[in-house]
C-alpha positions in Angstrom: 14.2 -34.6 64.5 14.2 -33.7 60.9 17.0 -31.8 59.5 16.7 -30.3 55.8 20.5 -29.9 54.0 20.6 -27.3 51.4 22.8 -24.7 50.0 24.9 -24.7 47.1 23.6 -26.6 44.0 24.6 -30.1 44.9 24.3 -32.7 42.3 24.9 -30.8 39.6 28.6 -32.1 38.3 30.3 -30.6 40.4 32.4 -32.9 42.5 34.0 -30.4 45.2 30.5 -29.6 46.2 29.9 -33.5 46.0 32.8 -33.8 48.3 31.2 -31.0 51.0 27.5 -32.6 51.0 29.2 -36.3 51.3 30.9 -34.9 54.1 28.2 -33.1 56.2 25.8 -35.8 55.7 28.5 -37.8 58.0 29.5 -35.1 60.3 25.3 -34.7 60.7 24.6 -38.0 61.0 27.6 -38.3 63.7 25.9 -35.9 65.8 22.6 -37.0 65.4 22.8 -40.2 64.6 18.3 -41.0 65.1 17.9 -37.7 62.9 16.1 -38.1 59.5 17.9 -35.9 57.5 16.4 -34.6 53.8 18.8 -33.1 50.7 17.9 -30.4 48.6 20.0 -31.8 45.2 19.6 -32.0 41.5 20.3 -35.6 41.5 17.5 -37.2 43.6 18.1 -40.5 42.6 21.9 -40.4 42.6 21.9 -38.9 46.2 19.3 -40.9 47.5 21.0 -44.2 46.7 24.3 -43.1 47.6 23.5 -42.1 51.3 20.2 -43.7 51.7 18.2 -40.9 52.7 14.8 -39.0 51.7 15.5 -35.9 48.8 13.5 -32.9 47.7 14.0 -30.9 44.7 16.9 -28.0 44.3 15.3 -25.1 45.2 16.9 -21.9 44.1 18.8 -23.3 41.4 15.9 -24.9 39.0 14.0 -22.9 37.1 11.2 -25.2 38.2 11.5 -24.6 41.6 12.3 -21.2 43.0 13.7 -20.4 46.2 10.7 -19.1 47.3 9.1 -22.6 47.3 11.2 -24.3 49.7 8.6 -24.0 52.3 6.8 -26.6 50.5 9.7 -28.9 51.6 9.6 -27.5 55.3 6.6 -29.0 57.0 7.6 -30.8 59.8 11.3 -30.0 59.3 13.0 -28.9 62.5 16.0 -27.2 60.8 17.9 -26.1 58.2 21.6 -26.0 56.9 22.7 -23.9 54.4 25.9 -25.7 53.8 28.6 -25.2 50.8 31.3 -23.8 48.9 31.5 -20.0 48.5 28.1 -19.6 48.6 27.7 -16.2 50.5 29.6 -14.5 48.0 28.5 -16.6 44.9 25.1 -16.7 45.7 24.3 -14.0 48.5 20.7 -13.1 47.3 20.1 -17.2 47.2 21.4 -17.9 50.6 19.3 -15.2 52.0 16.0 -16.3 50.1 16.1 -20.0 51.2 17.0 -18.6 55.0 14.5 -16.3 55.0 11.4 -19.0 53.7 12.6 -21.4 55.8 12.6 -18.3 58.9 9.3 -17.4 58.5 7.8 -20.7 58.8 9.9 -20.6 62.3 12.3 -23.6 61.0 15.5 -23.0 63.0 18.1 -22.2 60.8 22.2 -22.5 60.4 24.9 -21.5 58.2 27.7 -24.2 57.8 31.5 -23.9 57.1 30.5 -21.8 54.0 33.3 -20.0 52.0 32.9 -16.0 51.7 35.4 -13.6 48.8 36.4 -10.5 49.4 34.0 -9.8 46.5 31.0 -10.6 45.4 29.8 -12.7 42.4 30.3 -10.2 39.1 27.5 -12.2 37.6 25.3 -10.3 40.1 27.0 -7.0 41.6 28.6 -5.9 38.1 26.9 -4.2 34.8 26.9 -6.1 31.8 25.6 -5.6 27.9 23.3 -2.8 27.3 23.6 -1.3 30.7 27.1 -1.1 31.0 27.2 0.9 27.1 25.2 3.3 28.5 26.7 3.9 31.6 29.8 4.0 30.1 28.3 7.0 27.5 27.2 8.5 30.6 30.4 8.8 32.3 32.1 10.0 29.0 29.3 12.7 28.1 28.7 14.0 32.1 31.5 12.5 34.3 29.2 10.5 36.5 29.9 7.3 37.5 26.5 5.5 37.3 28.1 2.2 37.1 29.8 2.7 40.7 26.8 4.7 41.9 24.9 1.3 40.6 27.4 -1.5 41.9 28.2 0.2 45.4 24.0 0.6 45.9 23.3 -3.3 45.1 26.7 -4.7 47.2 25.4 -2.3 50.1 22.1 -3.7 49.3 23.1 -7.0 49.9 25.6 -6.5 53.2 22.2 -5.1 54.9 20.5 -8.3 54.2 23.0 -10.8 55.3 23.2 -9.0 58.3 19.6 -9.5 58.9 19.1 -12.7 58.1 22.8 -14.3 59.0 21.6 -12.5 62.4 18.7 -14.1 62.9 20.4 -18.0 62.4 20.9 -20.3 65.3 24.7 -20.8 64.5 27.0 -19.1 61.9 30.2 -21.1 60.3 32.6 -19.7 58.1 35.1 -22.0 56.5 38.0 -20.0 57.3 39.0 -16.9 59.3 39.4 -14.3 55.7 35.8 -15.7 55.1 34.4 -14.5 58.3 36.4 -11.4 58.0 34.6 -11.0 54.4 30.9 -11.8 56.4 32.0 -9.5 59.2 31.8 -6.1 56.5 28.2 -7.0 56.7 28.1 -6.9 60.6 29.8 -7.5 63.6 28.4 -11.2 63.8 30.2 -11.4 67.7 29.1 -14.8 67.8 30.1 -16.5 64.5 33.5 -18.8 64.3 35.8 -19.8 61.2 36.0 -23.3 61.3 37.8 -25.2 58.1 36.1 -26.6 54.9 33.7 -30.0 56.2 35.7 -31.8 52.7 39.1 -32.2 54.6 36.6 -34.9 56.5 36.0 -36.9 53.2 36.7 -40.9 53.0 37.9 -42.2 50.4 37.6 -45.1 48.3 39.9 -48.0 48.2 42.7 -48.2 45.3 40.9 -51.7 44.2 37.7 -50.0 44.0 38.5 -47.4 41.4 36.5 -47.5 38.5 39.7 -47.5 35.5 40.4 -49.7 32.9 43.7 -51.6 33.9 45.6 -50.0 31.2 44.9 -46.5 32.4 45.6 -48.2 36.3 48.8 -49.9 34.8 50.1 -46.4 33.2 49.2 -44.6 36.3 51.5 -47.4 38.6 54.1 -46.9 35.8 55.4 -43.3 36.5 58.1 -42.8 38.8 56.2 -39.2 39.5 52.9 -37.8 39.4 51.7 -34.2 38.1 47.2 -34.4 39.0 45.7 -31.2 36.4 42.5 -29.4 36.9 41.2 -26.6 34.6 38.2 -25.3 35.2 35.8 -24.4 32.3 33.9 -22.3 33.9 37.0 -19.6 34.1 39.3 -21.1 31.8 42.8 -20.1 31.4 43.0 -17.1 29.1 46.7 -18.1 28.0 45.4 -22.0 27.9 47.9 -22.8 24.9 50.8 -21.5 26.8 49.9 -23.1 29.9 49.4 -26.6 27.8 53.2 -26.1 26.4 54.2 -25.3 30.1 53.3 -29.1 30.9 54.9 -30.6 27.8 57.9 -28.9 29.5 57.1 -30.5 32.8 56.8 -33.8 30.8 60.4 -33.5 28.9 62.3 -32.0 31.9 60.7 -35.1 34.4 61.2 -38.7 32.3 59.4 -40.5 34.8 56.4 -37.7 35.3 52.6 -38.6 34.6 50.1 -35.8 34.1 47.1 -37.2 35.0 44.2 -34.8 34.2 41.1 -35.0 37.0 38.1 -32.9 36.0 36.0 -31.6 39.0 33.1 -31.3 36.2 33.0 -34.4 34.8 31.1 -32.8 31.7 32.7 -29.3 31.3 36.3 -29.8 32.7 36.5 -32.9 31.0 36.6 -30.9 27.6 38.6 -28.8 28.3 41.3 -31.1 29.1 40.6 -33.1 26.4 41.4 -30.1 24.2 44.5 -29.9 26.7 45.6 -33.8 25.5 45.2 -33.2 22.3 47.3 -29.9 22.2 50.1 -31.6 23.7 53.4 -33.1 22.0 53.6 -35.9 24.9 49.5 -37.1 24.6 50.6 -40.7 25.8 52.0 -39.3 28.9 48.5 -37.8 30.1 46.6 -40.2 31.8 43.0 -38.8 31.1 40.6 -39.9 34.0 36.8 -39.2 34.3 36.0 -40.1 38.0 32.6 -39.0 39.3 32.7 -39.7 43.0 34.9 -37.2 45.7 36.0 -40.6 47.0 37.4 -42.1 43.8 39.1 -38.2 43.0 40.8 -38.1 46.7 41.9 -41.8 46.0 43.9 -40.9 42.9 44.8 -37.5 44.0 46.1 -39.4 47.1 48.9 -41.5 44.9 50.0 -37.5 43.0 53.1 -36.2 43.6 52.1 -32.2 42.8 48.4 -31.1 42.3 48.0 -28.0 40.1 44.7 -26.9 39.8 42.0 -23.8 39.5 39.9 -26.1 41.3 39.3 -25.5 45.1 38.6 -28.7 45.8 40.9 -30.7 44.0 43.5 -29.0 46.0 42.0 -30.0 49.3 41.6 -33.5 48.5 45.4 -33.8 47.7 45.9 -32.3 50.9 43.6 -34.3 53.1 46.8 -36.6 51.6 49.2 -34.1 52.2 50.1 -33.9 48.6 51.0 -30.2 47.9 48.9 -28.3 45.3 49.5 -25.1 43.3 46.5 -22.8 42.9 45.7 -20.9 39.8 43.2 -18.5 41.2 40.1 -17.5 40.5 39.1 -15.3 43.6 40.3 -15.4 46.7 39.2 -18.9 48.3 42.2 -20.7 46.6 44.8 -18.2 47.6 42.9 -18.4 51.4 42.9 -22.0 51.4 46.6 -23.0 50.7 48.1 -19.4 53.0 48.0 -22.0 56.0 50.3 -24.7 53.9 52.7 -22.3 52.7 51.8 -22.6 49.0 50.9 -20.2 46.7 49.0 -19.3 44.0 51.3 -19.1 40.6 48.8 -15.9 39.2 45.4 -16.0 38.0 43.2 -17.7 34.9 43.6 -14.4 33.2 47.2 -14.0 33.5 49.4 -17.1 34.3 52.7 -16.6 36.2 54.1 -19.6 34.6 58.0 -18.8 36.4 56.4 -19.1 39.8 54.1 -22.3 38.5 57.5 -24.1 37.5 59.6 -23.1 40.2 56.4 -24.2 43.0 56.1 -27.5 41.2 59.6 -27.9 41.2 59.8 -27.5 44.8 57.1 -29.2 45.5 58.8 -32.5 43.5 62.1 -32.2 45.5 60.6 -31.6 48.9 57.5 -34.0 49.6 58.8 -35.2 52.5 59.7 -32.1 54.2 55.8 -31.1 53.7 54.1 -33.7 54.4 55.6 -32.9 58.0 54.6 -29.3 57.7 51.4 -30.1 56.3 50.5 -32.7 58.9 50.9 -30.0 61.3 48.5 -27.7 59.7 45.8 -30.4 58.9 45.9 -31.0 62.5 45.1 -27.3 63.4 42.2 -27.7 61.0 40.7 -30.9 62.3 40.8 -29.5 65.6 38.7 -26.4 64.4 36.7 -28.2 62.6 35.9 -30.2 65.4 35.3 -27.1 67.7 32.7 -25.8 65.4 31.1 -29.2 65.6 30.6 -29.1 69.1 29.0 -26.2 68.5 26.4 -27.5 66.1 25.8 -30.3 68.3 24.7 -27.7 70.6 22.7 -26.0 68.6 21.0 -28.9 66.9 20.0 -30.7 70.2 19.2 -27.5 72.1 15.8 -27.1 72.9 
């Protein structure tokens, strides 16, 4: 059997998508162990020497290669995964591109533990410049609302298609139960299940292994108490100064506390908390790191005390530690993701609730033992979907 993996851009920096494709390729490989399987990725050469397997180019994503020329990759594939992220809501046109080439060359086809908002890319489904001026003028000089007329018409647009191709997929897998109740506005979808996001599965690599200088691993050993940091660049925090004194708070209130800064870009993030260091009045009490493998990221994040992050998946490889995180959202998924835990989100990239931020990471400091009891219990009632939903991939993947 050949199985072609595909889905959200993988190899392209961002190392919670890194952390989902590491982990299918295992759960894959665990149920079909004599399988060839193939990756669709923007680092051929990085994937193919990590997991020792066959790549093709990232359809969809490079200009080079449209979606539309993934059948080119398909001959003699048996089936494909759309796997990834919140790529149904992100990417909804993409997703249903890549399904529908790879459906009309009659490749079986399956949707895998991917993340769905209650809204839809603004990118996409919103007006912007030109058009949006105008239809602003027109709903000041008439009244009419062309830009809802517009928006509702291209989200309605959309629903209709996911139905028709999500309904025409072998298996459908949400990554939680608000994502499938997102995918279910589409259509009733009777038979798709919410399962939980494939990266609480991710290994990780040994301490030893860790690719620091020992004066960055001798700092990090130092501290008493451990604060991880992820801002995202692509939605950065709108009140970033005040969130940077918020941590040389953090720092002066906690003697012993590290902040130790983990970009899920290694390019864009990075810079962004470089700018963060350098704003600070404790610099030598931020351990900057610039990991590029999930593994080495869930091996630091394991030895945190708090996570704080606007980063999915920096939050979920603390927990696959049980090390509580605080989101600062952007969407829903984050807010969806930690509900179970009983954490929270302390407000949004555009407007911080910094009260809530302290007193969560406060908590969170004086109570790591009481939730790592709770959060056991929960990562258990994830596994266990998790593994139900395998089971029914295996099904489907070795069904004739």
């Amino acid at each position: 059997m050949r199985i072609l993996l595909g889905g959200v851009p993988f190899g392209c920096d961002n190392i919670g998508d890194e952390a989902i494709l590491a982990s299918v390729i295992g759960l894959v490989r665990g149920i079909c162990p004599d399988a060839e399987l193939i990756v669709s990725t923007g680092d051929r050469a990085g994937t193919e020497r990590k997991f020792g397997l066959k790549t093709v180019p990232l359809y969809g994503f490079d200009p080079s290669t449209p979606a539309e020329r993934l059948g080119e990759a398909l001959d003699g594939v048996d089936f494909y995964i759309w796997a990834g992220a919140t790529g149904l809501s992100d990417y909804p046109e993409m997703a249903c591109t890549l399904l529908e080439t790879a459906q009309a060359k009659n490749v079986r086809t399956a949707v895998w533990s991917v993340g769905m908002n209650d809204v839809f890319n603004p990118a996409f489904f919103t007006l912007h410049g030109k058009k949006k001026k105008l239809a602003d003028a027109v709903k000041s000089c008439f009244g009419f609302d062309w830009e809802k007329r517009w928006t509702d018409r291209r989200i309605n647009g959309i629903r209709q298609r996911l139905a028709r191709t999500l309904g025409r997929c072998d298996l459908v897998v949400l990554r939680d139960p608000r994502s499938l109740e997102a995918l279910r506005l589409c259509a009733p979808f009777p038979d798709a299940v919410a399962s939980a996001d494939t990266a609480i599965l991710l290994k990780q690599c040994a301490p030893d292994a860790l690719p620091w200088s020992e004066a960055n691993r001798d700092l990090f050993r130092s501290a008493s108490e451990r604060i991880a940091v992820c801002v995202s660049e692509q939605n950065r925090i709108r009140e970033f100064d005040k969130f940077t004194g918020w941590l040389d708070g953090m720092l002066e209130n906690h003697p012993g506390l590290l902040a130790v800064t983990i970009p899920m870009n290694p390019k864009k993030d990075f810079r962004v908390m470089e700018e963060m260091k350098r704003q600070s009045k404790h610099p030598d009490r931020i351990l900057s790191l610039r990991l590029l493998e999930p593994e080495e990221v869930q091996a630091v994040a394991a030895d945190c005390s708090v996570i704080v992050s606007s980063r999915l998946h920096l939050l979920i490889l603390g927990l696959n530690n049980l090390v509580p995180g605080v989101g600062i959202a952007r969407g829903s998924k984050i807010e969806y993701f930690l509900a179970p835990f009983g954490l929270t989100t302390a407000g949004t990239t555009d407007r911080l609730d910094l009260p809530r931020l302290t007193g969560s990471v406060e908590w969170a400091l004086a109570h790591q033992d009481e939730f790592k009891k709770r959060a056991a219990s929960v990562r258990a009632g994830m596994l266990a979907d998790l593994g139900r939903a395998k089971e029914l991939l295996k099904q489907t993947l070795t069904s004739t």
